[in-house]
Every structure is written in C-alpha cells, then in structure tokens.
N, CA, C and O of each residue as an XYZ file, in Angstrom:
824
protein
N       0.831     -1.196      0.000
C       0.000      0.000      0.000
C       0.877      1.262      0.000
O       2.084      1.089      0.172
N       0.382      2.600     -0.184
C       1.178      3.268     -0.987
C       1.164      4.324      0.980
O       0.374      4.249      1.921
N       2.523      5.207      0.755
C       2.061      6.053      1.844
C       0.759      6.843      1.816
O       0.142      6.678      2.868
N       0.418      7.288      1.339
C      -0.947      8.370      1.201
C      -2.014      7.481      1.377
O      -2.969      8.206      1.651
N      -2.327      6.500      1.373
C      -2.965      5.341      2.081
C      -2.980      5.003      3.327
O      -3.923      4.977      4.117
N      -1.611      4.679      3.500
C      -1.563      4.670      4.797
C      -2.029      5.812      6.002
O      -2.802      5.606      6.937
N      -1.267      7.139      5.650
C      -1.958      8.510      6.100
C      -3.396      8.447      6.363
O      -3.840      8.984      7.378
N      -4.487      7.581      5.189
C      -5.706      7.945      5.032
C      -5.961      6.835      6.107
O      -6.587      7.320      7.050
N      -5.754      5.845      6.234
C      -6.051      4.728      7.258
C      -6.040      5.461      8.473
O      -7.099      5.819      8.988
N      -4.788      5.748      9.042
C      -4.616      6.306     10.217
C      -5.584      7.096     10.487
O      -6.619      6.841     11.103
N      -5.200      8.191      9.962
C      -6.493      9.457      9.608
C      -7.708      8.901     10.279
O      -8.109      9.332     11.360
N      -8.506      7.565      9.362
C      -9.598      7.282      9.616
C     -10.102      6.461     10.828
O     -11.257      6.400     11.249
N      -8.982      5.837     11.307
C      -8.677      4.896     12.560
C      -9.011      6.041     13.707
O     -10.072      6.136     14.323
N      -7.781      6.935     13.848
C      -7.905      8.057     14.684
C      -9.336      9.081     15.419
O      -9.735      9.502     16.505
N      -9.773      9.082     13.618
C     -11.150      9.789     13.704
C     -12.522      9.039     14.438
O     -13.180      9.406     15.412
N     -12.651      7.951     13.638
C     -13.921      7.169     14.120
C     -13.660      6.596     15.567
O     -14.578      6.148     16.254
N     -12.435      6.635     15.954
C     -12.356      6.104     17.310
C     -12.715      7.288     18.382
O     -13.347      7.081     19.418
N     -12.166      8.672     17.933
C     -13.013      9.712     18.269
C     -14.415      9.804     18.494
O     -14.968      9.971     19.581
N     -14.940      9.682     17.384
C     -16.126      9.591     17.414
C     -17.432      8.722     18.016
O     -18.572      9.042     18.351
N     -16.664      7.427     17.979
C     -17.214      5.929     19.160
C     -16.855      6.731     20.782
O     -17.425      6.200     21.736
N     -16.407      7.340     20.938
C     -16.232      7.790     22.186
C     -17.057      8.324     23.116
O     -17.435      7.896     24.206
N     -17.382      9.778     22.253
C     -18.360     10.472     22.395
C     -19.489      9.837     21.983
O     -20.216     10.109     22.939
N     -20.210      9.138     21.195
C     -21.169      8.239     20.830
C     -21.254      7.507     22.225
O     -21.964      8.193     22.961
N     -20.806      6.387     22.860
C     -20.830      5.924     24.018
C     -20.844      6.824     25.182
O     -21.779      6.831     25.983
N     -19.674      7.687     25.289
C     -19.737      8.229     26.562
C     -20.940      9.207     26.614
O     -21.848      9.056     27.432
N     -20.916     10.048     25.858
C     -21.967     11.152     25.779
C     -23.141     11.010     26.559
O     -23.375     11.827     27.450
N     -24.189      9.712     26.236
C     -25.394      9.016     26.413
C     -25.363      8.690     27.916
O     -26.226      8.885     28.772
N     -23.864      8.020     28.029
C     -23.689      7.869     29.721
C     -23.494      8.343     30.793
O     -23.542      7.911     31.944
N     -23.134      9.828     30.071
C     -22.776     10.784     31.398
C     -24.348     11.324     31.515
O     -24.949     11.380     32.588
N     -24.915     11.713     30.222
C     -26.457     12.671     30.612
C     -27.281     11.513     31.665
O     -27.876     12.079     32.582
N     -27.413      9.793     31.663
C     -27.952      9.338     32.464
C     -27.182      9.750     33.775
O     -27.768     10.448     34.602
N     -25.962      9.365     33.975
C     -25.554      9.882     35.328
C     -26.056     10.958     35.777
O     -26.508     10.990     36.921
N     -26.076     12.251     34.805
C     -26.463     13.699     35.608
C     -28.071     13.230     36.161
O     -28.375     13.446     37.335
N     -28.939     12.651     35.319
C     -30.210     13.052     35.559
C     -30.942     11.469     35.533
O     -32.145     11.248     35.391
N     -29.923     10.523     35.702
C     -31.313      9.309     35.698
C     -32.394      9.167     34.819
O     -32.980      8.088     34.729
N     -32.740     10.222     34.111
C     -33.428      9.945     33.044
C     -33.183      8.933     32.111
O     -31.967      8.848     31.943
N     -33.905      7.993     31.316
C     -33.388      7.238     30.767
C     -34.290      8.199     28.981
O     -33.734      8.348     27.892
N     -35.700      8.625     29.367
C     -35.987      9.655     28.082
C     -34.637     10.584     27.786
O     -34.295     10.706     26.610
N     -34.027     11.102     28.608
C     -32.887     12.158     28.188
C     -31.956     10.913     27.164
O     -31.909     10.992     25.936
N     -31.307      9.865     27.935
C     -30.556      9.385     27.330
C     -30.847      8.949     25.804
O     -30.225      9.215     24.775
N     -31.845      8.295     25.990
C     -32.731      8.157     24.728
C     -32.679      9.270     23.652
O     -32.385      9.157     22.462
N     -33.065     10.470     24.416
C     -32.929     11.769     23.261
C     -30.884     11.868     22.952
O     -30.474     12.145     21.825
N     -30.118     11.658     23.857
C     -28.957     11.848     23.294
C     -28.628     11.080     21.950
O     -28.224     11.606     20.913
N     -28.908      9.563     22.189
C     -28.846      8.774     21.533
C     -29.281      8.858     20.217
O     -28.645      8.649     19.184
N     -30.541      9.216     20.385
C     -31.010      9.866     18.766
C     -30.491     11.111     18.242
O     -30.506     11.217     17.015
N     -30.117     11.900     18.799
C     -29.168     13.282     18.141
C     -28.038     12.544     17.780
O     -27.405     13.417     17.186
N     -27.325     11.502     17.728
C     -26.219     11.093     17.431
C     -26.772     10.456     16.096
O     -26.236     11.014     15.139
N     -27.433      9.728     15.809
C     -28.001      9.306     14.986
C     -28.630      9.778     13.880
O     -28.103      9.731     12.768
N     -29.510     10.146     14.044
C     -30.222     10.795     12.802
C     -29.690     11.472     12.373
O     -29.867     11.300     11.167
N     -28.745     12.637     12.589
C     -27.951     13.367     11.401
C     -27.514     12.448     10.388
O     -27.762     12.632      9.196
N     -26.792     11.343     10.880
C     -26.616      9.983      9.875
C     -27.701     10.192      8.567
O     -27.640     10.625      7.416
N     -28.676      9.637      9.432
C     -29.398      9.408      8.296
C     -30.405     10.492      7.548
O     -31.147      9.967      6.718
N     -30.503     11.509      7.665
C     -30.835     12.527      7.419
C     -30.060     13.213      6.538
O     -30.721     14.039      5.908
N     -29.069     13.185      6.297
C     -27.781     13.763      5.905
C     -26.688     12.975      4.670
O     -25.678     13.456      4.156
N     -27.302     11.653      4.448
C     -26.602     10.672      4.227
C     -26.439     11.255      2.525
O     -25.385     11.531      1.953
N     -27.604     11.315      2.064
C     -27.428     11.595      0.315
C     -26.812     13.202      0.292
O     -26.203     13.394     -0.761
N     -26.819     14.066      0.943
C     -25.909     15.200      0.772
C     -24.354     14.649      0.823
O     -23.557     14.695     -0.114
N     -24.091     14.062      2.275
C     -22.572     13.734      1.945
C     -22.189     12.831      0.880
O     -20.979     12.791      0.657
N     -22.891     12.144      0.215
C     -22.714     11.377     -1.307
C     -22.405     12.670     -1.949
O     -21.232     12.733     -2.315
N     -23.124     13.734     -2.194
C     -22.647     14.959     -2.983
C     -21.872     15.171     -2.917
O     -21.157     14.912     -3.884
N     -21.120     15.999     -1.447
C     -20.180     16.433     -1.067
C     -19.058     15.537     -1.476
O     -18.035     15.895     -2.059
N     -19.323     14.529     -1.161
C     -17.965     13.576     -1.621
C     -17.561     13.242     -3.078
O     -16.463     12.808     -3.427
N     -18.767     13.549     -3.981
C     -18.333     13.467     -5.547
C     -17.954     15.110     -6.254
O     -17.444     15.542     -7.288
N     -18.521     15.633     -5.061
C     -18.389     17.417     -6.042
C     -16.646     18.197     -5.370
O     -16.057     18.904     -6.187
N     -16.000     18.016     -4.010
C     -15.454     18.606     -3.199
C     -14.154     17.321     -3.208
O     -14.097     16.092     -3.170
N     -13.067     18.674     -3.292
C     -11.894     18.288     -2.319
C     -11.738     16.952     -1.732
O     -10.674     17.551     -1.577
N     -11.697     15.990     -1.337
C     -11.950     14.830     -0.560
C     -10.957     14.856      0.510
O     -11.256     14.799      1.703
N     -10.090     14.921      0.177
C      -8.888     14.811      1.450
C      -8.864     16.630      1.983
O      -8.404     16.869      3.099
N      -9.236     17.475      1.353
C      -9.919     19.046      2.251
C     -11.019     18.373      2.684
O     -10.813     18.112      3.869
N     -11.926     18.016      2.393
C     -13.266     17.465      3.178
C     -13.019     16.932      4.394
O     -13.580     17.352      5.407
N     -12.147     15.951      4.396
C     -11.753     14.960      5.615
C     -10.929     15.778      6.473
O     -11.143     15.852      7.683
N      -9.990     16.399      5.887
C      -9.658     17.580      7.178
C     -10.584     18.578      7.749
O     -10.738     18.768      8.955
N     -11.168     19.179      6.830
C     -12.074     20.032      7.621
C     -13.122     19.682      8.564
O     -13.518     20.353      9.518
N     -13.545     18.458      8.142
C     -14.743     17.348      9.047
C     -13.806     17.723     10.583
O     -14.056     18.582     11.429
N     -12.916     16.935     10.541
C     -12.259     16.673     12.070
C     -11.583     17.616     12.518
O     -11.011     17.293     13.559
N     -11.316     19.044     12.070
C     -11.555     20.570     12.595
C     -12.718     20.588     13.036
O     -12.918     20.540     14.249
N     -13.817     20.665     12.054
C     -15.467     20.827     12.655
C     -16.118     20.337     13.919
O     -16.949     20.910     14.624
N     -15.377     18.759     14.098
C     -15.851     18.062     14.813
C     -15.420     18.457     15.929
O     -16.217     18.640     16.850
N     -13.768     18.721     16.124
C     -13.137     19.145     17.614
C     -13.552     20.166     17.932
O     -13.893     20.253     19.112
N     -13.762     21.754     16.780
C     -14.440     23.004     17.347
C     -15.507     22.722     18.313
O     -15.626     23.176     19.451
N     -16.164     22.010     17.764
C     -17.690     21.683     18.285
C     -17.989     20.829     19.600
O     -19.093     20.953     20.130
N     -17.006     19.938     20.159
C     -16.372     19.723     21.388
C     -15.898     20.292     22.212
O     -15.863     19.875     23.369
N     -15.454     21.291     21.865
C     -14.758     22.425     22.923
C     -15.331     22.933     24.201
O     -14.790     22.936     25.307
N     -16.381     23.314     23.907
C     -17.398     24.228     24.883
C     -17.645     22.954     25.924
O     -17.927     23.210     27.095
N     -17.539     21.646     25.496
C     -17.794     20.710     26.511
C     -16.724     20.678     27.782
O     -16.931     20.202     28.899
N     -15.440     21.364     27.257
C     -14.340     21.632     28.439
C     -15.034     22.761     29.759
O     -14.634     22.614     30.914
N     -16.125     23.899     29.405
C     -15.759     24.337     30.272
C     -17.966     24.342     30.774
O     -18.360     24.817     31.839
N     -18.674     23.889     30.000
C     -19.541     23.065     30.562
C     -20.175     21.900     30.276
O     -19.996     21.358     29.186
N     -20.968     21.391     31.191
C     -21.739     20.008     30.645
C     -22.794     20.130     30.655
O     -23.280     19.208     31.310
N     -23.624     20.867     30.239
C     -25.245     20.929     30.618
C     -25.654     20.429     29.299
O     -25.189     20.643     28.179
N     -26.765     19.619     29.756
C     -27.488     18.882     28.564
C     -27.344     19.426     27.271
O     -26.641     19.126     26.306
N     -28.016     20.127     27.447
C     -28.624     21.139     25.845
C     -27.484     21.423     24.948
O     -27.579     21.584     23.731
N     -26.256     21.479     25.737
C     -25.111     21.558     25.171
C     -24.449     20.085     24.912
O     -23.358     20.181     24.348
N     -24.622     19.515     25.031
C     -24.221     17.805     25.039
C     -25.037     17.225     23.856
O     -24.589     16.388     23.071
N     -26.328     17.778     23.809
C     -27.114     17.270     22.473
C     -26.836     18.113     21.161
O     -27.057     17.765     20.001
N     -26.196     19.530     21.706
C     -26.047     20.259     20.250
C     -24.559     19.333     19.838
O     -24.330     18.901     18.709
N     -23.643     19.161     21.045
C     -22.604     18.167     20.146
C     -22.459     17.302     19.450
O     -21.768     17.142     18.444
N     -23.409     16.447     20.206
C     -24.021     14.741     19.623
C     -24.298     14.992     18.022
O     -23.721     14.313     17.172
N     -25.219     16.012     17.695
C     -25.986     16.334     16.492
C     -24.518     17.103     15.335
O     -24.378     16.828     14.144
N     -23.626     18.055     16.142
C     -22.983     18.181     15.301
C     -21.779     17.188     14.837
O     -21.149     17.260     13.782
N     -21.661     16.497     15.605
C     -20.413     15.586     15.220
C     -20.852     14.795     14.481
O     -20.385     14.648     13.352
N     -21.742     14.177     14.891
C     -22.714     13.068     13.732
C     -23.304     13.755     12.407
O     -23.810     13.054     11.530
N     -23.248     14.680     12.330
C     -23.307     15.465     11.421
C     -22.215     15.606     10.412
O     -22.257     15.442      9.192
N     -21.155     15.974     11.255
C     -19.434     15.936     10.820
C     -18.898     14.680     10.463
O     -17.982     14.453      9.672
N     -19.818     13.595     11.381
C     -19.018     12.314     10.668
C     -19.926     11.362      9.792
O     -19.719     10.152      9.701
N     -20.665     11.846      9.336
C     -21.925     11.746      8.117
C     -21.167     11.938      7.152
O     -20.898     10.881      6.581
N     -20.492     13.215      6.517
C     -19.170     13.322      5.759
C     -18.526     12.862      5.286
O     -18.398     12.663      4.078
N     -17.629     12.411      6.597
C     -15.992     11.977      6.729
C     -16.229     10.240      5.628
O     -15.589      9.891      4.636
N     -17.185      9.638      6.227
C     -17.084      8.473      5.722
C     -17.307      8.261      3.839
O     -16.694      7.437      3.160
N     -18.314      9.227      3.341
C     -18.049      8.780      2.041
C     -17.262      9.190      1.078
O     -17.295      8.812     -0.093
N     -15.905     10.661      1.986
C     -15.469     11.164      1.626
C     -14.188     10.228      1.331
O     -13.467     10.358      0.342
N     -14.058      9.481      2.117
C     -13.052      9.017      2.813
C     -13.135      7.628      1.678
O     -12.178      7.062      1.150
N     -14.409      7.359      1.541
C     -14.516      5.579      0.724
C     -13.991      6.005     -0.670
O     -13.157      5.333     -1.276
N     -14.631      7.397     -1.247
C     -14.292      7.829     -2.449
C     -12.866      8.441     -2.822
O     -12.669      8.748     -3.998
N     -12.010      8.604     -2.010
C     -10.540      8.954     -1.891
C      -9.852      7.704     -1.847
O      -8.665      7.832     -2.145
N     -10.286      6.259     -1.510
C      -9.550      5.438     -1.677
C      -8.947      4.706     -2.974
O      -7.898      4.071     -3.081
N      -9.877      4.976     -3.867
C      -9.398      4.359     -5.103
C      -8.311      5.148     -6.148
O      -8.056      4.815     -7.305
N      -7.766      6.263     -5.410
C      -7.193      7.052     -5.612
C      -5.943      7.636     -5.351
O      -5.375      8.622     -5.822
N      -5.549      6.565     -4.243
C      -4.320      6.478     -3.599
C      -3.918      5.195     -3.258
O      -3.400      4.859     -2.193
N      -4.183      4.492     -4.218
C      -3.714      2.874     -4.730
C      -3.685      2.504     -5.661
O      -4.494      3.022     -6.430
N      -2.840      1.471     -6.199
C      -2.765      1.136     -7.282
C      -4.205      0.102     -7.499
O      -4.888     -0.541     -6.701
N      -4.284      0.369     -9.410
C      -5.491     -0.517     -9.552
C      -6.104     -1.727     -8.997
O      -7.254     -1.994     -8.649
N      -4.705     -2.555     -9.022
C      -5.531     -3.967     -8.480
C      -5.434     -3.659     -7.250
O      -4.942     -4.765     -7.026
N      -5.444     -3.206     -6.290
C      -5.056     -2.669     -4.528
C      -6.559     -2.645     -4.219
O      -7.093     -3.293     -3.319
N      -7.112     -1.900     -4.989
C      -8.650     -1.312     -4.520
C      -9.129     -2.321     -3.741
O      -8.780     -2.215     -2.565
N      -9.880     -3.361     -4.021
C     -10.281     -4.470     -2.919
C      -9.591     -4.357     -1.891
O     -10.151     -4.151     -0.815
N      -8.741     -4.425     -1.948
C      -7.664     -4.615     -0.708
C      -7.673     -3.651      0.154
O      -7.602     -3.825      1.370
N      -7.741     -2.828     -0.273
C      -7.763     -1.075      0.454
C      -8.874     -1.085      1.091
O      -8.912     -0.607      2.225
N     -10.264     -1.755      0.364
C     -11.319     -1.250      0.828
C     -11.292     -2.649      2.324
O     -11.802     -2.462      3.429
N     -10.965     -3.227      2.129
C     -11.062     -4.626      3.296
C     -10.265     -3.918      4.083
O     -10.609     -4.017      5.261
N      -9.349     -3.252      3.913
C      -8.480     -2.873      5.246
C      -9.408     -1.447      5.878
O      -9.357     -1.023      7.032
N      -9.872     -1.136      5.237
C     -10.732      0.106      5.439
C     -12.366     -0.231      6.268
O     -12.986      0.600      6.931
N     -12.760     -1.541      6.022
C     -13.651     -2.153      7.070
C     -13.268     -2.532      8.239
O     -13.961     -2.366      9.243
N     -12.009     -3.139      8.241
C     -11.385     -3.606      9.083
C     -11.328     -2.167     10.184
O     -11.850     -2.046     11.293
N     -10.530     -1.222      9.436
C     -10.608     -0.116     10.292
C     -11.792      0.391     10.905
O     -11.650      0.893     12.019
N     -13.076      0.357     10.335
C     -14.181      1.000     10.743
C     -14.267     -0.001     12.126
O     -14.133      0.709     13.122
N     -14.444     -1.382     12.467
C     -15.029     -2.618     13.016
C     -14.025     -2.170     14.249
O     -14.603     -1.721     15.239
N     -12.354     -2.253     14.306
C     -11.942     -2.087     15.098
C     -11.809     -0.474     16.307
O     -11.483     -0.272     17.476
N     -12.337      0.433     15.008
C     -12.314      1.881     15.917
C     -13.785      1.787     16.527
O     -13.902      2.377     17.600
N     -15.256      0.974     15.903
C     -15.722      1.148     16.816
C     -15.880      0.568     18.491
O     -16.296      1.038     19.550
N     -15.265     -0.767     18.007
C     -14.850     -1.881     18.880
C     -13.652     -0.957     20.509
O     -13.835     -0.984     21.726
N     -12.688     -0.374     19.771
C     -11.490      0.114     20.973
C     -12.614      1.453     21.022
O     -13.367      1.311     21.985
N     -12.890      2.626     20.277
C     -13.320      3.689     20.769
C     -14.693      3.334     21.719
O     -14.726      4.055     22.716
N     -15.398      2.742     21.661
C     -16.054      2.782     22.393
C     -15.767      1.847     23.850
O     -16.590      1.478     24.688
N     -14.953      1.727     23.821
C     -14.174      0.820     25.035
C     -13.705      1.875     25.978
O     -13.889      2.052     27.182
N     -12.911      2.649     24.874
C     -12.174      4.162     25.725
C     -13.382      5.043     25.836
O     -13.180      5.756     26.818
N     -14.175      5.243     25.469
C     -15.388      5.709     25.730
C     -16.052      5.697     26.951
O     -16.617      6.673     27.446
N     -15.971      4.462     27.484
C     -16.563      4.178     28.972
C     -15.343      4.206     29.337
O     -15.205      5.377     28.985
N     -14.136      3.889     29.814
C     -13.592      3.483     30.565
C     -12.891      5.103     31.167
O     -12.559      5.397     32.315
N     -12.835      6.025     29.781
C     -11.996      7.268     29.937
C     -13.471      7.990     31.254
O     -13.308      8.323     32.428
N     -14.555      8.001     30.560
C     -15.395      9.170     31.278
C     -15.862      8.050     32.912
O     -16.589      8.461     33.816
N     -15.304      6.868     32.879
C     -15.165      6.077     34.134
C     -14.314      6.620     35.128
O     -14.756      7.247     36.090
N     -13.181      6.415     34.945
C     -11.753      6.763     34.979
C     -11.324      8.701     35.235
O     -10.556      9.235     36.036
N     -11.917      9.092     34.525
C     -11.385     10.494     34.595
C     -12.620     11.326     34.550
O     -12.383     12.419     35.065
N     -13.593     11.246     34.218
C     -14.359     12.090     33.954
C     -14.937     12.707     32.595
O     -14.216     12.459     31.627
N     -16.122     13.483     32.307
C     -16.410     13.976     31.449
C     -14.917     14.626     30.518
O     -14.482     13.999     29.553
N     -14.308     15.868     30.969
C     -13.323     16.607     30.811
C     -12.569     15.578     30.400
O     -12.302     15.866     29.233
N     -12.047     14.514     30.664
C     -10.908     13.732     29.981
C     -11.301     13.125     28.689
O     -10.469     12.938     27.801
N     -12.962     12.709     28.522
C     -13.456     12.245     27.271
C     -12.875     12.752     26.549
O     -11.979     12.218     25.896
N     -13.365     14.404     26.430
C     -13.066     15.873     25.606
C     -11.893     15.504     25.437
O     -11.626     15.072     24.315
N     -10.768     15.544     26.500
C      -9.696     15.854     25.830
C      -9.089     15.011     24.868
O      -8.453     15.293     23.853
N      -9.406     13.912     25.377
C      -8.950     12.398     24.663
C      -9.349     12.206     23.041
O      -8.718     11.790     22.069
N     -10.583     12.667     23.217
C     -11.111     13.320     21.651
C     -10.539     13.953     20.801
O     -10.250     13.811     19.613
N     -10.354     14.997     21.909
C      -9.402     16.282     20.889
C      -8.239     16.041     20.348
O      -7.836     16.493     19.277
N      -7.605     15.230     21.175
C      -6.055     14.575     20.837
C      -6.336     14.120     19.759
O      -5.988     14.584     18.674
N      -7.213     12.851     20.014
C      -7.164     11.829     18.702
C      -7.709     12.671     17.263
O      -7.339     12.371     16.128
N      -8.559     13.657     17.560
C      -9.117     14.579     16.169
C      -7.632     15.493     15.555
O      -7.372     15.758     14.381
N      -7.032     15.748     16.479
C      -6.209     16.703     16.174
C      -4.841     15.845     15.433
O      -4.084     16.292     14.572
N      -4.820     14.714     15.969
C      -3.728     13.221     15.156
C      -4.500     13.223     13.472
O      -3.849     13.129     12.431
N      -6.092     13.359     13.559
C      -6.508     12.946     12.715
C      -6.356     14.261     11.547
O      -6.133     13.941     10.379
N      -6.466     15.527     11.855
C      -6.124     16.389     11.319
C      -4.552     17.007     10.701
O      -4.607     17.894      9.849
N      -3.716     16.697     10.986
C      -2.297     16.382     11.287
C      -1.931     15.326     10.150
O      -1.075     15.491      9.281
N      -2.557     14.465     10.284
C      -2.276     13.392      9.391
C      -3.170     14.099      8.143
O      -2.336     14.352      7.274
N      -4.275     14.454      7.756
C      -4.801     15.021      6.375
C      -4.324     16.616      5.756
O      -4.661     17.356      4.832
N      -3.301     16.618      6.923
C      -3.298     18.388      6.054
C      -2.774     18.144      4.827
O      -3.522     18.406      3.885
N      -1.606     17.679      4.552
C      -1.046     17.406      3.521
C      -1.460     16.953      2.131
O      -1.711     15.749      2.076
N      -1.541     17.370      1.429
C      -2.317     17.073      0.273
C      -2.148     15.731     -0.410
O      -1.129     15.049     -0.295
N      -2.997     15.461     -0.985
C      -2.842     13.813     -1.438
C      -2.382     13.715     -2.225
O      -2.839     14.484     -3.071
N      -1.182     12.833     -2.760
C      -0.925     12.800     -3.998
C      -1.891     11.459     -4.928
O      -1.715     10.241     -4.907
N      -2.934     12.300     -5.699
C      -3.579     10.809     -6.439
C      -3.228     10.417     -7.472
O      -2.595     11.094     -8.282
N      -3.698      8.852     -7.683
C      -3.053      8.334     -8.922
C      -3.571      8.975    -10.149
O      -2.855      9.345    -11.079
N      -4.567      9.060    -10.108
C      -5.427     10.402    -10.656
C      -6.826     11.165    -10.855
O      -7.916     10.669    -10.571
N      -6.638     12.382    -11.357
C      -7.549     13.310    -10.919
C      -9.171     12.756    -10.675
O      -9.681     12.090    -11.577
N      -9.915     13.040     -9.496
C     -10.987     12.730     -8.788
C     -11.599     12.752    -10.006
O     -10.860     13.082    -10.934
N     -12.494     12.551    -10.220
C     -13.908     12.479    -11.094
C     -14.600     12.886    -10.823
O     -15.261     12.231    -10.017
N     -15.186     14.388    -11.202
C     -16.641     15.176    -10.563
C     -17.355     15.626    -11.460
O     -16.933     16.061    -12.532
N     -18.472     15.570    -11.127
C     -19.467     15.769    -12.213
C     -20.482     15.008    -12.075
O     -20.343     14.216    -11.143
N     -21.479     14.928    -12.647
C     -22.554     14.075    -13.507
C     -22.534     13.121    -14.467
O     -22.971     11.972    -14.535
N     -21.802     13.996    -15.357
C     -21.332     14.003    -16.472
C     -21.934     14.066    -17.601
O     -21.557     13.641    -18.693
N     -23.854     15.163    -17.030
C     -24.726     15.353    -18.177
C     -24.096     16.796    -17.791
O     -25.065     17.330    -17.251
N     -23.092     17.693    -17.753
C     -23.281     19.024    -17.460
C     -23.578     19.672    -17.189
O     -23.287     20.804    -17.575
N     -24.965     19.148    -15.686
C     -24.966     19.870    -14.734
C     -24.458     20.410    -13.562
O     -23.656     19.727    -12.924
N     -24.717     21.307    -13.232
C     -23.715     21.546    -11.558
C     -24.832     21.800    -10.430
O     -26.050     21.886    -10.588
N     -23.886     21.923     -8.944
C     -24.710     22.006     -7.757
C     -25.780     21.180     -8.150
O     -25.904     20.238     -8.933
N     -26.699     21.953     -7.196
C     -27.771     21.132     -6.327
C     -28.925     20.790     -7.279
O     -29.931     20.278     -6.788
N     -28.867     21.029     -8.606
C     -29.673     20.984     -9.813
C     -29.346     19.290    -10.228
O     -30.148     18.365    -10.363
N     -27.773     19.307    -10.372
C     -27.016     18.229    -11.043
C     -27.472     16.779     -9.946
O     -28.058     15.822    -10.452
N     -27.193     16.787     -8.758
C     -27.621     16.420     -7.753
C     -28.978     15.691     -7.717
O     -29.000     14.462     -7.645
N     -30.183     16.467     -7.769
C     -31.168     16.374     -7.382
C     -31.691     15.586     -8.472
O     -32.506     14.694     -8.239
N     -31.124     15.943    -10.136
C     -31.751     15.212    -11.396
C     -31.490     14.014    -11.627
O     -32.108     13.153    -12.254
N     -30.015     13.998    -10.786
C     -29.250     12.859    -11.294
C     -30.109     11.481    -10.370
O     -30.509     10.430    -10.870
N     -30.224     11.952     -8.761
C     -30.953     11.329     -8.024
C     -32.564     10.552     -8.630
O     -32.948      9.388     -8.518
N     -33.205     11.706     -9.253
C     -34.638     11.379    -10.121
C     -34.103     10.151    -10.817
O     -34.413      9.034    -10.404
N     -33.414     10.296    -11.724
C     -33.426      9.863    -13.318
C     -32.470      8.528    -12.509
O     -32.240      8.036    -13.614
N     -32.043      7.959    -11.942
C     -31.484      6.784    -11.022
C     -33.068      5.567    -10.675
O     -33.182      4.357    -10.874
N     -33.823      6.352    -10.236
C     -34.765      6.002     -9.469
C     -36.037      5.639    -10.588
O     -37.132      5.257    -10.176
C-alpha cells in the first residue's frame, strides 16, 4: 500500500475512534447527571439521525469537493464543536454536540470511501477497501471501550480531551495534500452543476 494510504487509514482509525467515544460516553454521562433514561434516549437519537438525514448530501459532497480538504475540515469541525464541553456540561449543550459531530461524521465516511481508489494502485482497490472495514469494526470496537472506561476513569473533561487529541492526530495526518493516482472524477457528467445536477441525477437513477 502506498504512503498516502496509509496517512488515510490512520487518519480514519484516529477519527472514528473519536467519534465511538463520544457516541458511548456522551449518552452515559447525561444518564448519570439526571437518571433519566428519556434524556438518554434523546442523546442517543441526536447522534443518529444526522446519519441518516444527511446521508445523500454527503454522497454529494464527496463526488463534487476536495476529498482529502473534506476529511480535514470534518475533524476541525468536529473538535471546534467539542470544545465548549471543556468548560460546561449541561445537557442542551451535550445534544447540540451529539448532532454536530454526527453530522461531521456523516461526511468523513463517504469522503473518505471515495478517496480510496485514488491512492492505490489498480488492483489494490479491494484490498484497500477490506483494510478500510477492518478499520471501521476495530475503531468502533477500541473507541467505544475508551469511551466508557476514559469518562469512568477520569471524567467527562478527559473524554473531551482524549477526543481532541485523537481529532487533532486525525487532522495532522490530512493536512497534507494527497498525492492521487489520478484526478478525482466530478461531475454528472450530463453538465450539470450544484444542487440541480444532484437532485436530477438522483430522479433519473430512481
């Protein structure tokens, strides 16, 4: 596998393990504050549904945009948006995170599937993409491990930081521009653009 592959692995290892974190811990601290199990419930779904709500835009984003700028800026977005959790924890603020990160990592992933065939050689692709499941299975598997054990262990505040680290590894590792085997493919390729090209192309599929 080529370095710029590797970069993108890490990258993606780093990130989603981030993200299993806060996904687990998040849900577990709002039951601690309040015993509610409806609150937790509502965390749980702000993590979620941006997913799926969001899912055919980041297909856009990932065929029209930058891909490796996409994936950096995601895990900027995502740590900004963590921050405020350093200096409080009140619900309302815990669910606007949930919603934006899952939001942010709605993104990352098809940005990330569509950059792979692009920083490997032809016959690699399979291969890339198996190591690239592999990665998803194991970051959610360890991040959500460190997930409980960090906001066990240390507290809310250490989640955050532990996050931030790993987002900021993950950012670190994408600044650098990709070198691809070659140029992305964007378009339609009936000559439309934006949200026109998008929306027709979606119809005329269906």
């Amino acid at each position: 596998m080529t370095r710029a592959f590797a970069r993108l692995w890490l990258a993606s290892l780093f990130c989603e393990c981030a993200e299993w974190m806060l996904q687990i811990a998040l849900p577990v601290f709002i039951y601690q504050a309040t015993g509610s199990a409806s609150s937790t419930a509502l965390a749980m779904v702000a993590g979620v549904l941006p997913m799926i709500l969001l899912s055919p835009v980041a297909g856009f984003v990932a065929d029209r945009w930058d891909r490796g700028r996409t994936l950096s800026l995601v895990s900027l977005g995502q740590a900004l948006a963590a921050v405020p959790l350093l200096v409080t924890d009140s619900a309302w603020l815990i669910y606007v995170v949930m919603v934006s990160q899952s939001a942010a990592a709605t993104l990352f992933e098809p940005a990330r599937t569509a950059l792979v065939p692009y920083v490997v050689a032809k016959g690699k692709v399979v291969a890339a993409n198996g190591w690239m499941g592999f990665n998803s299975s194991g970051a959610r598997l360890l991040g959500s491990s460190l997930g409980g054990i960090t906001l066990a262990t240390g507290g809310l505040s250490t989640v955050v930081i532990s996050y931030l680290i790993l987002l900021a590894l993950t950012t670190a590792l994408l600044l650098k521009k990709f070198e691809v085997r070659a140029a992305p493919s964007c378009g339609t390729g009936s000559g439309e653009r934006g949200w026109t090209g998008w929306l027709s192309s979606g119809v005329s599929d269906g």
